[in-house]
C-alpha positions as CSV (number, residue, x, y, z in Angstrom):
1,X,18.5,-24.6,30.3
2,X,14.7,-24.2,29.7
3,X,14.0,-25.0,26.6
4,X,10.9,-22.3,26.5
5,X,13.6,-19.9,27.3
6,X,16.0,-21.3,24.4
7,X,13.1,-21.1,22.3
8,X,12.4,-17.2,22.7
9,X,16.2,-16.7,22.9
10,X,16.2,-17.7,19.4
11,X,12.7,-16.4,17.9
12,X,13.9,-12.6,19.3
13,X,17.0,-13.6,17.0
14,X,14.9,-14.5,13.9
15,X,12.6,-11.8,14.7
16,X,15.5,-9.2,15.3
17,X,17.3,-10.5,11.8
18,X,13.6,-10.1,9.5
19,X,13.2,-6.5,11.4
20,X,16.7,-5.3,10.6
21,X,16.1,-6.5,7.0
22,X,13.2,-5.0,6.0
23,X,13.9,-1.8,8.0
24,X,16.8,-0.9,6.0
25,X,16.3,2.0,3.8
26,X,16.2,0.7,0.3
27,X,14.1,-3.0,1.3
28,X,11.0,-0.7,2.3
29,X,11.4,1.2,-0.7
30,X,11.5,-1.3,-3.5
31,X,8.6,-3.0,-2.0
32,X,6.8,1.1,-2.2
33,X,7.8,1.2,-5.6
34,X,6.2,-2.0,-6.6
35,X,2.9,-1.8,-4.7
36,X,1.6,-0.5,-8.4
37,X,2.2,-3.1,-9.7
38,X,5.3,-5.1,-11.9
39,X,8.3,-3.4,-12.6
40,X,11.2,-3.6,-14.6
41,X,14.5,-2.8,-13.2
42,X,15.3,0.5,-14.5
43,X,11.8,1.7,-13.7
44,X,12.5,0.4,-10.2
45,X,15.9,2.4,-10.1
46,X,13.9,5.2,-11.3
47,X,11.3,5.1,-8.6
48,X,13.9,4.4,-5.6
49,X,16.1,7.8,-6.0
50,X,19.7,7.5,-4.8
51,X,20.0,3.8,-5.2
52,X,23.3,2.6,-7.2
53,X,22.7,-0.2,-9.5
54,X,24.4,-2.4,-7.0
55,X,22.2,-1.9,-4.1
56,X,18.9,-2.4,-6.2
57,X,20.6,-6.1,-7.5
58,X,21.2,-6.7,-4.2
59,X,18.2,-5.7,-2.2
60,X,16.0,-7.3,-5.3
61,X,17.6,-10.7,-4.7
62,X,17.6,-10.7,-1.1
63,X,13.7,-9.6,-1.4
64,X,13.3,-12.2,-4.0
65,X,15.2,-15.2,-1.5
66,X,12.7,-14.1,1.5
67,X,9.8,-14.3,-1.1
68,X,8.7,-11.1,-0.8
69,X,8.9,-10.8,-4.7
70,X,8.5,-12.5,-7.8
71,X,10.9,-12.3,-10.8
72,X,9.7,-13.5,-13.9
73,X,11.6,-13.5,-17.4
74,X,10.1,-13.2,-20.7
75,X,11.6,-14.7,-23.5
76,X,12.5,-12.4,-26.1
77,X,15.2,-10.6,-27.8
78,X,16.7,-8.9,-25.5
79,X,15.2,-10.9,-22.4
80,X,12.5,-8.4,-20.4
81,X,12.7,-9.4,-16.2
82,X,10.4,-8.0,-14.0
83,X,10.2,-7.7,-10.6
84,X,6.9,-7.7,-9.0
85,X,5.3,-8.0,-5.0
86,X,4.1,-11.5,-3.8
87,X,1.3,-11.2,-1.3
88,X,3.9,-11.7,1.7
89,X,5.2,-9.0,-0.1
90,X,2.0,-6.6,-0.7
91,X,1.5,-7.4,3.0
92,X,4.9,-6.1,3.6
93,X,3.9,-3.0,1.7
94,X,0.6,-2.5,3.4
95,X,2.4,-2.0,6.5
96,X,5.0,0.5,4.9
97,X,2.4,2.1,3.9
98,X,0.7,2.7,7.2
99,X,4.4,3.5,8.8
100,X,4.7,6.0,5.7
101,X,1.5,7.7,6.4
102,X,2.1,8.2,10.1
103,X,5.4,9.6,9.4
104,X,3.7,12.3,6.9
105,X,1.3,13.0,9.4
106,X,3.5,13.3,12.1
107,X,6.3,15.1,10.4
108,X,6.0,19.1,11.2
109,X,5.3,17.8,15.2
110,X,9.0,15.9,15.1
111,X,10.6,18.5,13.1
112,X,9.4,21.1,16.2
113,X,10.5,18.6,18.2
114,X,13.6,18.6,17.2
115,X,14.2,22.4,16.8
116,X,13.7,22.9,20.7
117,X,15.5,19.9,21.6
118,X,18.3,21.1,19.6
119,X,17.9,24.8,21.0
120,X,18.1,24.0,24.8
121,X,20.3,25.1,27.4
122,X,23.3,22.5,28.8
């Protein structure tokens, strides 16, 4: 086999694995809700409706593993962790922000869209 052809077999894979991460529904979320800025967890839980406690652990570690974000620990009594966008992450969110933005701009157009599609004949 060609190993150019191996090669792109693969790299689709890779490619295919980082795009169904971060196009899930909460990943592009928590990276919205930190573009202000650090956040603890609970404000984070705020900001993302509908998210169980669960899901934001989970979606915050697998975030903080592809280095997206940055938890950091202070010291005290009780310990204060916040969670907080590295600039792969901020770049991450840049592009949300531009997807966001065309969605809101595009919205009323689909939701016609969809109306007629969904009112045509067999």
């Amino acid at each position: 086999m060609d190993m150019t052809v191996k090669s792109a077999g693969a790299d689709c894979r890779a490619v295919s694995e980082i795009l169904s991460r971060i196009g899930d529904k909460w990943t592009i979320q928590v990276v919205v809700a930190l573009r202000p800025g650090p956040h603890r967890f609970n404000e984070i839980k705020r900001r993302v409706g509908g998210i169980s406690q669960q899901m934001l652990t989970r979606t915050l570690k697998t975030l903080e593993r592809d280095g997206m974000i940055e938890r950091s620990v202070r010291h005290t009594t009780p310990p204060q962790v916040a969670y907080a966008l590295t600039p792969l992450g901020h770049s991450l969110s840049d592009t949300a922000k531009h997807l966001a933005d065309w969605a809101a701009a595009h919205r009323g157009a689909i939701a016609d869209n969809r109306v007629r599609y969904d009112n045509r004949k067999p």
